[in-house]
PANUPA-973023 format. One line per field, with one value per atom (N, C-alpha, C, CB): residue number from 1; atom name; x, y, z. Coordinates in steps of 0.1 Angstrom, whole numbers. Glycine has a CB too. Layout:
N
i (NUM_...)
at (CA_...)
px (X_...)
py (Y_...)
pz (Z_...)
REM end
This chain:
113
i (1_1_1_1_2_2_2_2_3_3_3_3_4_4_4_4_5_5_5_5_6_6_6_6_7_7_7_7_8_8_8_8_9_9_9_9_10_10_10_10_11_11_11_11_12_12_12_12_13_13_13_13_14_14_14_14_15_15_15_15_16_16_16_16_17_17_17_17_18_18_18_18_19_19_19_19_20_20_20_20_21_21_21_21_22_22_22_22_23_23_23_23_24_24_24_24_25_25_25_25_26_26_26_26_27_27_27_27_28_28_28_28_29_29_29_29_30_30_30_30_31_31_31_31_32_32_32_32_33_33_33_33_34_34_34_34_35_35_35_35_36_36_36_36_37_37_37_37_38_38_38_38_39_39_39_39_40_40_40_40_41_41_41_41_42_42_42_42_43_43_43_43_44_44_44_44_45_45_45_45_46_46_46_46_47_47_47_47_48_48_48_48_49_49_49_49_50_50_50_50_51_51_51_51_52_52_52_52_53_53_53_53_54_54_54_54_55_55_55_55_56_56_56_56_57_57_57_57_58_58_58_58_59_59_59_59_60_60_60_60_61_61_61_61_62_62_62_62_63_63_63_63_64_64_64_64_65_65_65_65_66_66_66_66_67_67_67_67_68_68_68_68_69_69_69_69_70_70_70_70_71_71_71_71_72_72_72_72_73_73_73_73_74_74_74_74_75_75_75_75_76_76_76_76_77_77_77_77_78_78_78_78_79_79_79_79_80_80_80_80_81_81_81_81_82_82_82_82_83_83_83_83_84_84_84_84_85_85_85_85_86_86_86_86_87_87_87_87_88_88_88_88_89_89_89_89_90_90_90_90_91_91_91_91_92_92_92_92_93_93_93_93_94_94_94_94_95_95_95_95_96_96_96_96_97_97_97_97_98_98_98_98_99_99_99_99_100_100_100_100_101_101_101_101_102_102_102_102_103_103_103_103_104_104_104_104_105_105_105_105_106_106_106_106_107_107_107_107_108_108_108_108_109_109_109_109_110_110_110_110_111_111_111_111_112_112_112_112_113_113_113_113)
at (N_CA_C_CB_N_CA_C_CB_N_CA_C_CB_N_CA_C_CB_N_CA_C_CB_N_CA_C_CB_N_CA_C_CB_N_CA_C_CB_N_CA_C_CB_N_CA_C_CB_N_CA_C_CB_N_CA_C_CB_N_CA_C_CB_N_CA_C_CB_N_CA_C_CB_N_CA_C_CB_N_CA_C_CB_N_CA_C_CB_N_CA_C_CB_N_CA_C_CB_N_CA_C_CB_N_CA_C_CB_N_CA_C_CB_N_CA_C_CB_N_CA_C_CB_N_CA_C_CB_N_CA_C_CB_N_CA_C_CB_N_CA_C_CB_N_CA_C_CB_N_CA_C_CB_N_CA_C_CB_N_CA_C_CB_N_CA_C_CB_N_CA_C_CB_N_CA_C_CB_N_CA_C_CB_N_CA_C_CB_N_CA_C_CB_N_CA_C_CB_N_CA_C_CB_N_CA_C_CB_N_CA_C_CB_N_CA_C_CB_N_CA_C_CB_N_CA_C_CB_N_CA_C_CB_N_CA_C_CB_N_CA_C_CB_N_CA_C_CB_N_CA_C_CB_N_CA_C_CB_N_CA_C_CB_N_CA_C_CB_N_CA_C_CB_N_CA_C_CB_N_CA_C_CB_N_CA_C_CB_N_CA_C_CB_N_CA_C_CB_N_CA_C_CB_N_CA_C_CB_N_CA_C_CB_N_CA_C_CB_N_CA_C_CB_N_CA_C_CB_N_CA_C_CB_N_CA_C_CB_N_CA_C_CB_N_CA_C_CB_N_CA_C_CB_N_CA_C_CB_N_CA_C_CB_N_CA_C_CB_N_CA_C_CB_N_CA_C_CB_N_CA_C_CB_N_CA_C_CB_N_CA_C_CB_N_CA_C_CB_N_CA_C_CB_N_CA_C_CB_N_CA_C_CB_N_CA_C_CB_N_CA_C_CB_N_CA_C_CB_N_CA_C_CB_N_CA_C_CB_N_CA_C_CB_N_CA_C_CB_N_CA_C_CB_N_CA_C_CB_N_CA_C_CB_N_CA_C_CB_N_CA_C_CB_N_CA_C_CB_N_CA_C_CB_N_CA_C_CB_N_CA_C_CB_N_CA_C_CB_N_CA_C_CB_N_CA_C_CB_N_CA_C_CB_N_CA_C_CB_N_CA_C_CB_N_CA_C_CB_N_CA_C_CB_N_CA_C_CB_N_CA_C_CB_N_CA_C_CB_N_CA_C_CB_N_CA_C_CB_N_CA_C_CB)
px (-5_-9_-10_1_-26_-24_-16_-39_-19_-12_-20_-7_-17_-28_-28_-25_-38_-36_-44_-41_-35_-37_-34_-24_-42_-49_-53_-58_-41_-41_-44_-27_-47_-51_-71_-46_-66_-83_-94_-84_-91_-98_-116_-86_-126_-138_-140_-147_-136_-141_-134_-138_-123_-113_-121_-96_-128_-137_-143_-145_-153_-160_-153_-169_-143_-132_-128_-119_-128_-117_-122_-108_-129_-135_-143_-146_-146_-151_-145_-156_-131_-122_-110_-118_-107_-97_-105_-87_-103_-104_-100_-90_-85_-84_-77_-72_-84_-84_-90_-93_-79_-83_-82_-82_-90_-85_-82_-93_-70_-63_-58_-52_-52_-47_-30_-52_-23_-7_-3_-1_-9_-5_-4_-16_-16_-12_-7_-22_-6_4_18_2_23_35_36_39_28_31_30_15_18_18_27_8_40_48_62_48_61_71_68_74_56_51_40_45_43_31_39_21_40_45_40_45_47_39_37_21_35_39_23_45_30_14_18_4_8_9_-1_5_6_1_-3_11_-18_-22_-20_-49_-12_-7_-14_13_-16_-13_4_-18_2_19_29_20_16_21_26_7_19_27_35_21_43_52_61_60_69_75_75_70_64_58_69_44_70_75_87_66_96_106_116_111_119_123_128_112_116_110_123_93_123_139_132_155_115_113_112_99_112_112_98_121_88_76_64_74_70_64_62_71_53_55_41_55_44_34_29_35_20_14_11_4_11_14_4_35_-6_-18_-11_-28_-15_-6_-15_5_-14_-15_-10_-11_-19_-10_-5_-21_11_21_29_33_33_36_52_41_61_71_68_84_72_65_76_59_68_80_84_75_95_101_105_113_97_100_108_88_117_123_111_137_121_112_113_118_98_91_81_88_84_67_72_60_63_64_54_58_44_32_29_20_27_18_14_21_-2_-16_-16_-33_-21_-25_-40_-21_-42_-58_-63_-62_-74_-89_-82_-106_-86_-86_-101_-88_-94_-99_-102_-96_-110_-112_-97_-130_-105_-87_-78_-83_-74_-61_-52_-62_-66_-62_-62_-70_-65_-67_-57_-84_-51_-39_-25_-39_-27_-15_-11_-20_-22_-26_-20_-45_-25_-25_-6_-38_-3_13_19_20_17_24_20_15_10_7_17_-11_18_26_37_24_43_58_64_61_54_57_61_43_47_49_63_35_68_87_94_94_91_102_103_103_88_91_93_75_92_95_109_88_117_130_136_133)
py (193_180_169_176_162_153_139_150_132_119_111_110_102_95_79_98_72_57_49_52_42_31_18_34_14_0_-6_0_-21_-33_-45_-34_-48_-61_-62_-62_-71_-70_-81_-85_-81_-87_-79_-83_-85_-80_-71_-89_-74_-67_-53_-76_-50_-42_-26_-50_-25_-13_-8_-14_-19_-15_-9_-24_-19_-14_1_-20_6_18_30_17_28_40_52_35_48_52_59_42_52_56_65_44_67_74_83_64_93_107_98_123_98_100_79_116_70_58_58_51_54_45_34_48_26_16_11_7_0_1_-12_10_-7_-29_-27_-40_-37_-35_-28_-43_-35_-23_-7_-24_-4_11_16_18_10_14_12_8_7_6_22_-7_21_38_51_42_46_62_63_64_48_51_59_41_54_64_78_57_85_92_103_82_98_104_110_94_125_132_129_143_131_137_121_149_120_107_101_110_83_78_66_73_63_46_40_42_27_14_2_10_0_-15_-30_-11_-36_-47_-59_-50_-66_-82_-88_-90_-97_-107_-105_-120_-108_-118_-104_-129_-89_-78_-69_-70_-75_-70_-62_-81_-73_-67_-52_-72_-46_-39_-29_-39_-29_-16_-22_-9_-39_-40_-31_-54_-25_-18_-4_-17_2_16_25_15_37_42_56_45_60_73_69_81_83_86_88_97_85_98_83_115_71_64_48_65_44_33_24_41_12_2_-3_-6_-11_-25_-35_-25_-44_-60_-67_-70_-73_-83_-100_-80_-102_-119_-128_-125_-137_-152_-156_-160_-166_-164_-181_-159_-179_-188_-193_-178_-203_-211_-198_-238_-198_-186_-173_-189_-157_-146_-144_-134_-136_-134_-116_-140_-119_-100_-94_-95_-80_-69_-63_-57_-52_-40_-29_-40_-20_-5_-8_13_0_10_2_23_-15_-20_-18_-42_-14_-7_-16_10_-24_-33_-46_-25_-53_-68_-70_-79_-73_-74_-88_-60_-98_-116_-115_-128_-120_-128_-136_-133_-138_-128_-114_-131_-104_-91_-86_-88_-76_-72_-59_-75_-49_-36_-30_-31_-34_-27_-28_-27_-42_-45_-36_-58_-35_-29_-17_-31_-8_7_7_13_-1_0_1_-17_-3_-9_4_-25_11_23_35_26_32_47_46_45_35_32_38_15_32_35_52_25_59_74_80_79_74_83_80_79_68_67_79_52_79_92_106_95_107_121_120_125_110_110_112_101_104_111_122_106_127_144_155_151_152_156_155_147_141_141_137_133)
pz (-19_-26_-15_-37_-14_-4_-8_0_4_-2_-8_8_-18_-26_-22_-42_-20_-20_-32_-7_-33_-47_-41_-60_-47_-46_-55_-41_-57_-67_-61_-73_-46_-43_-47_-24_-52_-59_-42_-84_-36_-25_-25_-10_-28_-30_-21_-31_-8_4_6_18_1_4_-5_-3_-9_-14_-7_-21_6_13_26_13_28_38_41_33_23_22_21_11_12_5_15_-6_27_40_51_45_49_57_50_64_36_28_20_19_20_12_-4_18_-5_-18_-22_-21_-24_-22_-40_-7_-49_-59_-64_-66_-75_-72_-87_-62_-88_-100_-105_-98_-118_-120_-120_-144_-115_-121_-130_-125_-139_-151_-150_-162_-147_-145_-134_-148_-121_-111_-116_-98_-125_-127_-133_-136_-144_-152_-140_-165_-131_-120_-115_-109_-108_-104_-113_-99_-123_-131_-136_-143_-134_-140_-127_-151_-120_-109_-100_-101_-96_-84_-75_-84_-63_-48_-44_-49_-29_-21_-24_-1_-24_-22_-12_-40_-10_-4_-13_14_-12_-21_-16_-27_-17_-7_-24_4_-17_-31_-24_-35_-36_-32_-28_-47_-22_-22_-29_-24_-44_-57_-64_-67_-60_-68_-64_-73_-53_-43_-52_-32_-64_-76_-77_-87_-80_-85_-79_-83_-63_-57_-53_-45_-55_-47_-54_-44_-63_-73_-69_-82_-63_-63_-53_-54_-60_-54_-49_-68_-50_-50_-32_-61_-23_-9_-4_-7_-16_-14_-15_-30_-13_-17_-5_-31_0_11_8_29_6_10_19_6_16_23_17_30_24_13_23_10_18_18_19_1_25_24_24_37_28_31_41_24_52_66_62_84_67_59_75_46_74_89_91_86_78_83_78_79_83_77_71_85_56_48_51_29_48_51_42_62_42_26_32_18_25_26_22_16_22_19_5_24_0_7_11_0_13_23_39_20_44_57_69_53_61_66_61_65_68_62_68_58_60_72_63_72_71_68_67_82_55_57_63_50_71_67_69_79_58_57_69_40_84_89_88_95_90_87_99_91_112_118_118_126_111_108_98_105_83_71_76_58_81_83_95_87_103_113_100_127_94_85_74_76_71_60_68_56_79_90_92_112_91_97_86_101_73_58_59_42_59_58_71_59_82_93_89_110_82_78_67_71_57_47_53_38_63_70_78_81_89_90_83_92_74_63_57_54_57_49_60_38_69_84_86_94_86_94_85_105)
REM end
């Protein structure tokens, strides 16, 4: 079972960003990433907005790592796991796909070590 990415930051550009570079990239509303997380096996990463950090500060599964979309803010704010990345707007293609590639190599450590 590959890894799956889900995607709730609604940023217009972020389709064109992804869908090119991720096999398995869908895209979704809070609402129902809350249910896939209770309900969905096997590891995913999660590209969020800021504002739905909630979503995963919660999250107790191992199989599971974000990234969080921001706002670039005069102090940076700091997540715990499972956010692993925060890329600041303007949303860059290398930036977002440096940050995706980090969250997917963090999963594979852990199911590794």
């Amino acid at each position: 079972m590959g890894t799956s990415l889900l995607v709730t930051a609604t940023d217009p550009e972020l389709r064109t960003l992804l869908e090119g570079q991720f096999a398995r990239v869908t895209f979704t509303s809070a609402k129902h990433l809350k249910a896939v997380l209770e309900l969905k096996p096997g590891p995913m990463v999660i590209l969020l907005d800021e504002s739905q950090v909630s979503l995963v500060a919660e999250v107790r599964r191992s199989d599971v790592r974000a990234v969080a979309l921001v706002t670039q803010r005069a102090i940076p704010i700091m997540y715990s796991s499972p956010i692993v990345a925060v890329v600041e707007r303007p949303l860059l293609a290398p930036r977002v796909v440096a940050a995706l590639q980090d969250a997917f190599g963090a999963l594979r450590r852990s199911a590794t070590g």
